[in-house]
C-alpha positions as CSV (number, residue, x, y, z in Angstrom):
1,X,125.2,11.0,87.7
2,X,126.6,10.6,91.2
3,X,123.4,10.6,94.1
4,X,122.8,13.7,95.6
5,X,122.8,11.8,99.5
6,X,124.9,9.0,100.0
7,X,123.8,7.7,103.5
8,X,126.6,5.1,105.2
9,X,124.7,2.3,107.6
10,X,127.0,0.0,110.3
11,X,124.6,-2.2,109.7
12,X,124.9,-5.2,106.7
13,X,122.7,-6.3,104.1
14,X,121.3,-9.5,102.8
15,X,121.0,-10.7,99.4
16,X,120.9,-8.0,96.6
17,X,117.9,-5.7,98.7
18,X,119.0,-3.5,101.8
19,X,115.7,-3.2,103.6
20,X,116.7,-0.4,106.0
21,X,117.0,1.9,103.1
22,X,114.2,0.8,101.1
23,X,112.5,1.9,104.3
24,X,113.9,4.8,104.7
25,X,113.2,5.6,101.5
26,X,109.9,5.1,101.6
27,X,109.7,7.1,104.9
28,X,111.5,10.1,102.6
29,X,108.4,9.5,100.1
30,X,105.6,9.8,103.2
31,X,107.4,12.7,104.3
32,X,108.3,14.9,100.3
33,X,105.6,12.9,97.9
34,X,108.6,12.2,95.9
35,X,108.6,9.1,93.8
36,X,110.2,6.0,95.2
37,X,111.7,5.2,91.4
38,X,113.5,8.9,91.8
39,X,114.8,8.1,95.2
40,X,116.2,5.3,94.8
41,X,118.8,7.3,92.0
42,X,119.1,9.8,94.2
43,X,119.9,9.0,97.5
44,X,122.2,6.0,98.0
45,X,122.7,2.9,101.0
46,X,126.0,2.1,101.6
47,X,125.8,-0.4,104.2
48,X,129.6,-1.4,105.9
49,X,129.1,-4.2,107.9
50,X,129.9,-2.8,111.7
51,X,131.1,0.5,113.3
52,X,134.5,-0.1,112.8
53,X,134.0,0.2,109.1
54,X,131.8,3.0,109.5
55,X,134.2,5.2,111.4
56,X,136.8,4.6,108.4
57,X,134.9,5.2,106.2
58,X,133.6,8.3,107.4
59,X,137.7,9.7,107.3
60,X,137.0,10.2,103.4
61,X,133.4,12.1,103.3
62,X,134.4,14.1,100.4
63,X,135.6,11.1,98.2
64,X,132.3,9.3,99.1
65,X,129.7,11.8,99.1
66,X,131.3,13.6,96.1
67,X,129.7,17.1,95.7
68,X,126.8,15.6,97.5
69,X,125.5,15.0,101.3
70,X,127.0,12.4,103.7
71,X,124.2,11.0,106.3
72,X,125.3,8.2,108.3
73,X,122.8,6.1,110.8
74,X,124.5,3.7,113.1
75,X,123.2,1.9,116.2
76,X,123.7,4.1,119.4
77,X,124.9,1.4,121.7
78,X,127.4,-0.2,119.0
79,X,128.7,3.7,118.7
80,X,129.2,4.3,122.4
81,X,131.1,1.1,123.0
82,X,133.8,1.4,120.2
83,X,134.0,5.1,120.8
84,X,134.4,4.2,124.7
85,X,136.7,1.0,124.5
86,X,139.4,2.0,122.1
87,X,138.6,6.0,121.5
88,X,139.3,5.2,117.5
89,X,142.2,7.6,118.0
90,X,141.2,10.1,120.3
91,X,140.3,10.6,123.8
92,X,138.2,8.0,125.1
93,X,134.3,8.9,125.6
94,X,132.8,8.2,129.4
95,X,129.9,5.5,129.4
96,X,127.4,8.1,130.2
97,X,128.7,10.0,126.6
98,X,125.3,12.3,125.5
99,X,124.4,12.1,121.6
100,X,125.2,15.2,120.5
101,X,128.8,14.1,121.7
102,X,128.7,10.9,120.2
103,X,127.6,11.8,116.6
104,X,130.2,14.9,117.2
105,X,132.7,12.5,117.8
106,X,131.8,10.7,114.2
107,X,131.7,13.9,112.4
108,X,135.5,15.1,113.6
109,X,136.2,12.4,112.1
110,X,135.2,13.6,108.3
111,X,137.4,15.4,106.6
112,X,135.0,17.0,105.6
113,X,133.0,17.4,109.5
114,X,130.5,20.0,108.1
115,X,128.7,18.4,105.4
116,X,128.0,14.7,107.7
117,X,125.2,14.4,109.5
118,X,124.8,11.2,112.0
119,X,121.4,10.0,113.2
120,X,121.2,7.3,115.8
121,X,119.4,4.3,116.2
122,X,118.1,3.5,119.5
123,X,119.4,1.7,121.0
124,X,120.1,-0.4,118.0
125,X,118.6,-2.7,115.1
126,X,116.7,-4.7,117.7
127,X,115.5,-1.4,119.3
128,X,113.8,-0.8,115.9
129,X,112.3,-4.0,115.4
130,X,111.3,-3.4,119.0
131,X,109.3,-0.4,117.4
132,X,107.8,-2.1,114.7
133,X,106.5,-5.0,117.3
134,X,105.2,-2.2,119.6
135,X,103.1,-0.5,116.8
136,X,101.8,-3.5,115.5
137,X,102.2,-6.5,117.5
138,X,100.0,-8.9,114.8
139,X,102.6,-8.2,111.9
140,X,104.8,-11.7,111.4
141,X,104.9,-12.3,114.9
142,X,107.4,-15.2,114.2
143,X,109.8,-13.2,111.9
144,X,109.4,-10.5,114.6
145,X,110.6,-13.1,117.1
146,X,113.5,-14.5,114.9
147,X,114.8,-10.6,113.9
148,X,114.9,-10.0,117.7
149,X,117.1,-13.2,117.4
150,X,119.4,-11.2,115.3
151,X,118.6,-13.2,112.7
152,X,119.2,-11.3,109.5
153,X,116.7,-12.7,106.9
154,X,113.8,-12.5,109.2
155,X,114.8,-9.1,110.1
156,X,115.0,-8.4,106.5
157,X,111.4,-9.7,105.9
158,X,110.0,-7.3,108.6
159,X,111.7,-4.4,107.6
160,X,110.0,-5.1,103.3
161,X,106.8,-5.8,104.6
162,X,106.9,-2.3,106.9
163,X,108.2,-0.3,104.1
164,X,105.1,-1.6,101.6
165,X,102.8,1.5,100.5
166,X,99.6,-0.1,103.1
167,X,101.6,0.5,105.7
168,X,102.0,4.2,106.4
169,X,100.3,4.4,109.4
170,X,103.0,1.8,110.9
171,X,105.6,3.4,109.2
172,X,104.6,6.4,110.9
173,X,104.4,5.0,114.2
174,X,107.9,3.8,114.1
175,X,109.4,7.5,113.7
176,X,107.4,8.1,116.7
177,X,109.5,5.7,118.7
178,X,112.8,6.6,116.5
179,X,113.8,9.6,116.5
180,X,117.2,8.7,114.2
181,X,115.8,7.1,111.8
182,X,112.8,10.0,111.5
183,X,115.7,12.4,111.8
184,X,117.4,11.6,108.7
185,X,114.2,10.4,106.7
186,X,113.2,14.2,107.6
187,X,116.9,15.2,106.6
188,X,117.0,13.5,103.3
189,X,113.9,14.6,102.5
190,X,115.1,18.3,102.9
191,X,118.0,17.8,101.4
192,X,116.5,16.0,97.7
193,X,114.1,19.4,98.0
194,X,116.4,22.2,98.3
C-alpha cells in the first residue's frame, strides 16, 4: 500500500530514525487523535539531504506522491538563497522574495503544481531548535547548545525527546513559534481525515 502523504524534507537524517518526522508525526497525533503506529504507514519522510535535491525532486510529484499528497518543508533561508543565486531555471527571486512566492516558486516546479503543498521553516533547523530552547529552556541544555552547533546527533536527541507523549504542552509551544511546521502538521492531519 503506497502512503497516502509523502512529505519531502531538505533536511538529512541520522541513523535509521528521522526525528523531524517522528515529530511531526506526533504533532499530526495531538492535532487528529490518530494513532502514531497508523501514521507512521500512512504518511511518509523522505528526507534529501539539501535544497538542491529538494527542488529536483519536486519536478516528479506524481511519480513520488503516487495517487497521494506531496508536502514538502524546507528551511526558508536555504530556499531563498538557491532560489535567489542561481533561479534553478527561472527568473531569479529578489532578496526581499515574500513566502507565498517562494513556496510558489517550488510548486511550478511540480509537474504536478496543484497537488504540493510547501511549508517553511523559519528561518531554518536552528530557528526550530531556537523554538524548542525558547519554550523550555531546562530541556538538554547541552544538546540544545551542540544542535545550535549544527551538530546533527544532538539535534537529533532534542528533536526525540520533544516528540515523547509528556511533552505536548512543548510540543505545542513550538507550533506557536512555527508556523511551517504547524502548517503542515495541521495539513497532514486534514489530509489522513478526509
Amino acid at each position: 500500500m503506497s502512503p497516502e502523504v509523502v512529505v519531502l524534507y531538505e533536511d538529512q537524517r541520522r541513523g535509521r530514525d528521522f526525528w523531524l518526522h517522528e515529530l511531526l508525526l506526533q504533532m499530526v497525533a495531538d492535532t487528529n487523535g490518530a494513532e502514531l503506529w497508523r501514521l507512521q504507514t500512512r504518511c511518509l519522510g523522505v528526507p534529501l539531504k539539501g535544497v538542491s535535491k529538494l527542488l529536483e525532486s519536486v519536478r516528479e510529484a506524481s511519480k513520488i506522491a503516487r495517487a497521494g499528497r506531496l508536502m514538502v518543508l524546507v528551511d526558508r533561508d536555504q530556499l531563498r538563497q538557491a532560489l535567489y543565486e542561481t533561479g534553478r531555471g527561472e527568473p531569479k527571486l529578489p532578496p526581499d522574495v515574500d513566502d507565498l512566492t517562494l513556496t510558489e516558486a517550488v510548486r511550478r516546479r511540480a509537474d504536478i503544481p496543484e497537488t504540493v503543498q510547501v511549508f517553511l521553516s523559519y528561518p531554518n533547523m536552528e530557528g526550530l531548535i531556537r523554538a524548542i530552547q525558547g519554550c523550555d529552556p531546562s530541556l538538554l541544555p547541552e544538546e540544545v547548545r551542540r544542535a545550535l552547533q549544527k551538530e546533527l546527533a544532538s539535534r537529533e536527541l532534542v528533536l526525540a525527546e520533544v516528540k515523547k507523549a509528556r511533552n505536548r504542552d512543548l510540543r505545542d509551544c513550538v507550533r506557536r513559534h512555527q508556523p511551517g511546521l504547524h502548517g503542515l502538521a495541521l495539513a497532514v492531519a486534514q489530509a489522513l481525515t478526509t
